[in-house]
Backbone as CSV, one residue per row, in Angstrom:
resi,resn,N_x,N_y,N_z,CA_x,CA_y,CA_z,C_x,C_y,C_z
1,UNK,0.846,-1.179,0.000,0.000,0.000,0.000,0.882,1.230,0.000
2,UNK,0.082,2.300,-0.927,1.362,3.541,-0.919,0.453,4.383,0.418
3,UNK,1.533,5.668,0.710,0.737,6.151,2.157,-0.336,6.625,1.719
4,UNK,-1.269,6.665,2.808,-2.554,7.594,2.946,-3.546,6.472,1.630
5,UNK,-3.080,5.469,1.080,-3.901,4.439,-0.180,-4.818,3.780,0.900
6,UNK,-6.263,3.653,0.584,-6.885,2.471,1.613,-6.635,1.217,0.654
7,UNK,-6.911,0.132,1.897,-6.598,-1.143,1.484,-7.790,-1.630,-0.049
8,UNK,-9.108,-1.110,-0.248,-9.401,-1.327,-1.787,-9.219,-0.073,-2.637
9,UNK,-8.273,0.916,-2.575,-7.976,1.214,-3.528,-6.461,0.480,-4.155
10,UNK,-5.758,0.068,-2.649,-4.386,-0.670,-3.184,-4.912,-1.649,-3.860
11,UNK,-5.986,-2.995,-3.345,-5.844,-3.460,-4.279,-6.445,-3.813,-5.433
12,UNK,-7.435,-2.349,-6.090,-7.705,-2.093,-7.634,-6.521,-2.059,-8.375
13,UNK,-5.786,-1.003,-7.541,-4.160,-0.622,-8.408,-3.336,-1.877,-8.516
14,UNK,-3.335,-2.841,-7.545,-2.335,-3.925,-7.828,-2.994,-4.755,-9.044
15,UNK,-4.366,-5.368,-9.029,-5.233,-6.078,-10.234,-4.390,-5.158,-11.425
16,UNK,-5.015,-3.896,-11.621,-4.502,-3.411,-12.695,-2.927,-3.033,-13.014
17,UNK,-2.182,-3.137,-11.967,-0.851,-3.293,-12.572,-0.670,-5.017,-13.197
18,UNK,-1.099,-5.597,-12.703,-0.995,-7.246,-12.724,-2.037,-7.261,-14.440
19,UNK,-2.872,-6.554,-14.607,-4.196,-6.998,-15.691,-3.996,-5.917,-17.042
20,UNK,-3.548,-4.823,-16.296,-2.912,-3.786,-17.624,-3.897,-2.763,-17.243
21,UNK,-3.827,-1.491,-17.941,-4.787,0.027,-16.948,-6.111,0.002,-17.312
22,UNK,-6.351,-1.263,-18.453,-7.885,-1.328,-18.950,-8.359,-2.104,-17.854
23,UNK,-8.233,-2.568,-17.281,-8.824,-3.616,-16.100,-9.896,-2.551,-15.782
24,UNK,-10.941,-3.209,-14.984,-11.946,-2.277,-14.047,-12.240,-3.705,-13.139
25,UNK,-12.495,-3.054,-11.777,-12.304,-4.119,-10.444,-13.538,-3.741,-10.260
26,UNK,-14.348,-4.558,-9.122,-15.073,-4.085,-8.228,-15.386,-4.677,-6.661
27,UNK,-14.513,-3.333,-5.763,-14.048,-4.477,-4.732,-15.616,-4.391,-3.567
28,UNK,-15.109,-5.645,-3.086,-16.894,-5.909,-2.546,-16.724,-6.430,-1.318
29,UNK,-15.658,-6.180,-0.736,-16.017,-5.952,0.692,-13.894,-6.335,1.268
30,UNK,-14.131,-6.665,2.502,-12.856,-6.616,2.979,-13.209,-7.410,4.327
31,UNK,-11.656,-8.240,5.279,-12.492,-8.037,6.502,-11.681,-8.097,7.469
32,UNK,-11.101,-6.825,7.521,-10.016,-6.063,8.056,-8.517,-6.339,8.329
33,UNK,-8.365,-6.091,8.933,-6.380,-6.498,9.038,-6.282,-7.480,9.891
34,UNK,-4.748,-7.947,9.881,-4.182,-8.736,10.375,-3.326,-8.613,10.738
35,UNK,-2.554,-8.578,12.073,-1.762,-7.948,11.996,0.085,-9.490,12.734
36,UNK,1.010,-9.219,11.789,1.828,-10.145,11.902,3.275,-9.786,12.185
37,UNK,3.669,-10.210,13.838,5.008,-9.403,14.056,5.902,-10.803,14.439
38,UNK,7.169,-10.479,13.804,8.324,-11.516,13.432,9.408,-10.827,12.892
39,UNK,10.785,-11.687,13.396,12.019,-11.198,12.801,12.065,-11.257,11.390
40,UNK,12.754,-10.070,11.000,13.016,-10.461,9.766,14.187,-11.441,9.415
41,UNK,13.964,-12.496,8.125,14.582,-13.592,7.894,15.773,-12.845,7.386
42,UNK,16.550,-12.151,6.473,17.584,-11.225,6.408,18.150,-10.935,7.179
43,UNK,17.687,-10.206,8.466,18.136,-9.861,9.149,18.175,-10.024,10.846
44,UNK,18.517,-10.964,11.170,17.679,-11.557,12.800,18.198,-10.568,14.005
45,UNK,17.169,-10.554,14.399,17.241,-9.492,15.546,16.593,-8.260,15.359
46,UNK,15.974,-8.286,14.317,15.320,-6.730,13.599,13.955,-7.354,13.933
47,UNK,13.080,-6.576,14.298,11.733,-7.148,14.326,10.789,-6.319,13.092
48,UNK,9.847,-6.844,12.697,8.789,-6.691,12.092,7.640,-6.325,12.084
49,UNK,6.940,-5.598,11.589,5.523,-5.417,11.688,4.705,-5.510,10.557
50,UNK,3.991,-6.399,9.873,3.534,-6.936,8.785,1.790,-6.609,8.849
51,UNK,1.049,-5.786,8.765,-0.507,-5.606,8.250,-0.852,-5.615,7.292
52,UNK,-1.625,-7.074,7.461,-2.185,-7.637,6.138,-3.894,-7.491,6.563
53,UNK,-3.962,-7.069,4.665,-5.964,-6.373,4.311,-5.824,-7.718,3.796
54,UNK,-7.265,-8.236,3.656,-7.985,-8.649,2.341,-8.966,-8.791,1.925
55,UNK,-8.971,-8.669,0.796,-10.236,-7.746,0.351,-10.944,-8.502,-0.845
56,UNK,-12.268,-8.962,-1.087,-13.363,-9.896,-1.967,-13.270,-8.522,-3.636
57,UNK,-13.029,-9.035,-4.554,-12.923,-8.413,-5.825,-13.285,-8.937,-7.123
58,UNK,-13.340,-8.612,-7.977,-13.721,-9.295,-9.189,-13.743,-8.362,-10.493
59,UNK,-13.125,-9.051,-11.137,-12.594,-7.974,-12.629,-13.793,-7.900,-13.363
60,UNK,-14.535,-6.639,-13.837,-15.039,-6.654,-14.156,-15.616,-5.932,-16.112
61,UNK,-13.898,-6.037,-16.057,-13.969,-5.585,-17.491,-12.342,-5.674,-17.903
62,UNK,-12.067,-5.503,-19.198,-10.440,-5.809,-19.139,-9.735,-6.951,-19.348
63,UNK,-10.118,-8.151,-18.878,-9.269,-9.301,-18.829,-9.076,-9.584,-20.603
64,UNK,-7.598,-9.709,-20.488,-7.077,-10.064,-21.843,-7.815,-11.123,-22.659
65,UNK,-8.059,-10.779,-23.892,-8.870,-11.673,-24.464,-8.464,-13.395,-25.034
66,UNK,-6.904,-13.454,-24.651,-6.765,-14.511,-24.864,-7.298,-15.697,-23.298
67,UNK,-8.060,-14.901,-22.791,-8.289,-15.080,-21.301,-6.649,-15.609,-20.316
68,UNK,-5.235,-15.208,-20.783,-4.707,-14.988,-19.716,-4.435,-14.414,-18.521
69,UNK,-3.494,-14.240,-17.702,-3.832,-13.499,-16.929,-2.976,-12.211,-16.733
70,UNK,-2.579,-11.779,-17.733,-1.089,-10.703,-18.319,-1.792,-10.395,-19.074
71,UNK,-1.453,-9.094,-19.005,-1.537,-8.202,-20.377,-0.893,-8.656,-21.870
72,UNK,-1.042,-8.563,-22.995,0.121,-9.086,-23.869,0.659,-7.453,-25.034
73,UNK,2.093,-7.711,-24.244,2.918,-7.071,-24.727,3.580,-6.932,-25.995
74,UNK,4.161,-6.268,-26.779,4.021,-6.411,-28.075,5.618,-6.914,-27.511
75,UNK,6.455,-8.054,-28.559,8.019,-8.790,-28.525,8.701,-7.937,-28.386
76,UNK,10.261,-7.729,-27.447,11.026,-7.078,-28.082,11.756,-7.990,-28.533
77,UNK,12.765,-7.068,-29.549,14.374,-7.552,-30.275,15.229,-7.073,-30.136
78,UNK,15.799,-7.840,-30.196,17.605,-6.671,-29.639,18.186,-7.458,-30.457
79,UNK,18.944,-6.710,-31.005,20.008,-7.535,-32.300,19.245,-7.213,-33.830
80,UNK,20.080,-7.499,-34.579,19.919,-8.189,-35.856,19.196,-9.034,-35.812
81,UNK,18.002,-8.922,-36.760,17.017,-10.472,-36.990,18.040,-11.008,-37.932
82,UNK,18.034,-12.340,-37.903,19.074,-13.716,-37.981,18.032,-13.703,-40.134
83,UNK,18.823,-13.499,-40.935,18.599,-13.662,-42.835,17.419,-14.906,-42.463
84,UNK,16.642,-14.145,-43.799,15.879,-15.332,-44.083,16.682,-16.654,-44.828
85,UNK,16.579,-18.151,-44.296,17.042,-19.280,-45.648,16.421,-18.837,-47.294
């Protein structure tokens, strides 16, 4: 979550970074935090504070038509394309 973001607007923005900016969500409820404190594995002796949302959603427009779950990007190339035989 970025600051001051509530937990369903973060995660419209995450669907649509994940679905591409045509996505449209519609989030339908939540049921509140969780909250999870532990060392961090990197670093032991550092403690943690982990608040986790989650939140009921459903795409409601957008999903790529090959029904994956990515956007599809046009190829890149780098190089020389290799002569036709």
């Amino acid at each position: 979550m970025q600051p001051g973001e509530s937990p369903e607007a973060a995660a419209a923005r995450a669907v649509r970074e994940e679905l591409g900016t045509r996505a449209r969500v519609r989030i339908l409820g939540g049921d509140g935090a969780r909250v999870e404190e532990r060392e961090f594995a990197s670093n032991p002796g550092l403690a943690a504070r982990y608040v986790l949302h989650a939140v009921d959603a459903e795409v409601i427009d957008g999903l790529p038509e090959d029904g994956s779950s990515r956007p599809r990007r046009p190829a890149r190339t780098t190089g020389t394309p290799a002569p036709s035989p």
